[in-house]
N, C-alpha and C positions, 0 to 999 in steps of 0.2 A: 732656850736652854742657856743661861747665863750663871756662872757662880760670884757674878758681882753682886753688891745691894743695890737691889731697883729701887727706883725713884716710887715713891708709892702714888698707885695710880684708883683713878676709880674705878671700877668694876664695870661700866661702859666701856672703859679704855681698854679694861686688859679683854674682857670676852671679844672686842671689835680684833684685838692683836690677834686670838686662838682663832678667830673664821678667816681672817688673812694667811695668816700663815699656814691655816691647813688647807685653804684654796691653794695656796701654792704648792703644797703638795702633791695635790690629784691633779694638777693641771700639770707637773709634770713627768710626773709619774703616769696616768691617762693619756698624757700624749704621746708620752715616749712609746709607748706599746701600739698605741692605734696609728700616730703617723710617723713613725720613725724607726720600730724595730727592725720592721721586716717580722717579724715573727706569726701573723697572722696568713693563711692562702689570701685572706682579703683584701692583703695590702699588695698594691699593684705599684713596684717602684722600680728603678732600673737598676739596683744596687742590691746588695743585699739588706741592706738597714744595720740599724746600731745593735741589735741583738741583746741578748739579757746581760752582755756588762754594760754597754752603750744606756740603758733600762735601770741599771743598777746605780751607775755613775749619775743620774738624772735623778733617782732621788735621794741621792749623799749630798748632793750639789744645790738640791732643793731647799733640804734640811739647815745646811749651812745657812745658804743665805738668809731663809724664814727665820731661823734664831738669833743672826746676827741682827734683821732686820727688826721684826717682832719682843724678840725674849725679854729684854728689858724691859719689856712693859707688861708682859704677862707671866712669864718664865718660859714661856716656848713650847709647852707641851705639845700642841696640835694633833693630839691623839689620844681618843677616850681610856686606854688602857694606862697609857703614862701619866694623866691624869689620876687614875682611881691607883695606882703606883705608888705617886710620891705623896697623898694622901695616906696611904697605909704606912708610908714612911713617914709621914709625920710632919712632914717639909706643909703641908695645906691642909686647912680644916675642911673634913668634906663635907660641909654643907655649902660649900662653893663649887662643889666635884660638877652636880648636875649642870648647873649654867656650863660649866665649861663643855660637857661634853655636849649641848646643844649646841653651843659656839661652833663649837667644830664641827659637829656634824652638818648646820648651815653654811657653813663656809667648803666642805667637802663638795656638797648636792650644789653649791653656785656654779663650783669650778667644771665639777662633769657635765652640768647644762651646759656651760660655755663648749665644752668642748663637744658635747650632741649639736649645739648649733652652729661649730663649724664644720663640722660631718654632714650636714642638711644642703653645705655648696660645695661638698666632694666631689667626686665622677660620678658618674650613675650606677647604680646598686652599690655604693662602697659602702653606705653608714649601713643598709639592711641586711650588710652580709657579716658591718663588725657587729651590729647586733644577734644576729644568730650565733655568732663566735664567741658572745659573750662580754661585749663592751670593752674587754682589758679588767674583766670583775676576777676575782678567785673562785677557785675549784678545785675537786679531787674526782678521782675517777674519769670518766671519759671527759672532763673540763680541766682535768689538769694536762698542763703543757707536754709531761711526758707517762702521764697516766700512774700517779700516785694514788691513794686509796685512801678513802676519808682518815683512817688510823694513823697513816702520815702526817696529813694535813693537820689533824686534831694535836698530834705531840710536837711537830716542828714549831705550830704556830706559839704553844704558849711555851716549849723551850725558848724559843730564840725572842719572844716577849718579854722573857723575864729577862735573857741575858740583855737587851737594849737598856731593859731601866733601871740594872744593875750598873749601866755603864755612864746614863745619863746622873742617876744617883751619887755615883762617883764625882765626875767632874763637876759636877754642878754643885759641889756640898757648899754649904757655907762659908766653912774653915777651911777646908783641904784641897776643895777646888781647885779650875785653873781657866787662867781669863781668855783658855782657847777650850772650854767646852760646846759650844757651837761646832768646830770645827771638829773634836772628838766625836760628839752624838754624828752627825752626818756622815764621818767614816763609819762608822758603825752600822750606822745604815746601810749602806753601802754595800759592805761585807755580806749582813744579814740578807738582802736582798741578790747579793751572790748565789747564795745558797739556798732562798726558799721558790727565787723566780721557776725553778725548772719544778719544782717540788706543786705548788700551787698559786701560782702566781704572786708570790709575796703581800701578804698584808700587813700582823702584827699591829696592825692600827683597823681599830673597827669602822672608823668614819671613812676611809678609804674605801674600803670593801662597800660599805650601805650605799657609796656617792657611783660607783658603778655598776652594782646588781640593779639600782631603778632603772639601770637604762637596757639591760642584759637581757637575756633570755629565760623562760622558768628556771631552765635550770641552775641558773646563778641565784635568782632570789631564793630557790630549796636549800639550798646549800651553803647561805648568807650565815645561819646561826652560828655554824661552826666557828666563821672567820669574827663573829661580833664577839662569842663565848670564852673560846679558847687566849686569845690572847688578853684576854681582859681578868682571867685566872692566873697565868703564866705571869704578868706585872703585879697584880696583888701578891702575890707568894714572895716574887723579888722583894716588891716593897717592905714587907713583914719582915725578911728574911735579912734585909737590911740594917732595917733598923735595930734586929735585936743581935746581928753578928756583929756591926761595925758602929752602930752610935751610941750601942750601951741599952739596955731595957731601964734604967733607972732614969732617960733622959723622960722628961712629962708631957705627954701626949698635946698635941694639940688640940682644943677647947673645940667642940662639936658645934 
């Protein structure tokens, strides 16, 4: 997420930046739940663990860095819903949408392998018990953290979807931008993951959710549409909603 003008890259370049940057994503956001919350019975530490701000701060801090790192060469999105977002905003022609959201979704599924295969040299029964527990994937109902109900899940997720890319849309604009939107989108994150971690374990990003249910239990891959749907609705509407409140409907779409 950069509101500077990027250096125009090819299209190798920038999809390589979207699977980087959203591997660092779920590798820290995945890790922080499986070896660091504390929040699982599975996790066996002598602490309590970093808990859901400890969890939250890890993917504000993720975000930051991957935009600062990445954005420049792709814009940063690292997340199919911000993707199909600022395309409705008009900021990207979606006929580039798909590549990216495969970007990310390959670079999601590398990071949570990485992090299945270092759960493979844990103690003994740790990786088969976060797998029953559901890898660190999203849920509602008896998979959510404090037993929220898919109607939750379903409204928080594409609420707080749109307000991200209402926020990334902001700092990121063109003209009105600011040359610390990295550092805005990541708080933002932040926040949002404040408030959806107890709810269902925070996605708003559907590469996130798809890079954990392969590793999870049925009951996160049943449960996956939600987290792929809902927030991928919630940023189209932002994105729409955007462009026709704050950049004007007369501005000319960009070319399919």
């Amino acid at each position: 997420m950069t509101a500077t003008t990027r250096i125009p890259q090819t299209m190798t370049a920038r999809l390589t930046a979207e699977a980087f940057g959203s591997a660092v994503l779920v590798l820290a956001i995945a890790g922080s739940v499986l070896f660091a919350s504390g929040l699982s019975e599975a996790t066996d530490a002598s602490g309590p663990g970093i808990g859901f701000v400890g969890v939250a701060l890890a993917a504000g801090l993720a975000l930051i860095a991957a935009s600062y790192a990445f954005g420049p060469i792709s814009g940063g999105h690292f997340n199919p819903a911000v993707s199909v977002g600022v395309a409705a905003a008009g900021r990207m022609p979606w006929r580039e949408v798909p590549a990216y959201i495969v970007a990310q979704c390959i670079g999601a599924l590398v990071a949570s392998t990485l992090v299945f295969l270092i759960g493979l040299f844990g103690p003994e029964g740790w990786l088969e018990a976060q797998r029953n527990a559901g890898f660190a994937s999203n849920g509602f109902g008896a998979a959510s953290p404090t037993g929220f109900g898919m109607g939750a899940a379903i409204i928080a997720e594409a609420l707080f979807a749109a307000i991200f890319l209402l926020v990334i849309l902001g700092v990121s604009h063109p003209v009105r931008g600011s040359a610390f939107a990295g550092l805005a989108a990541g708080l933002a994150l932040a926040l949002i993951h404040l408030v959806l971690l107890p709810i269902d374990l925070a996605s708003v990003n559907p590469a996130r959710s798809l890079a954990t249910a392969v590793y999870g239990d049925t009951d996160a891959l049943a449960q996956l549409w939600v987290f792929l749907v809902f927030p991928v609705i919630g940023a189209l509407l932002a994105g729409f909603a955007y462009r026709g409140l704050f950049d004007g409907i007369e501005k000319a779409p960009v070319s399919a």
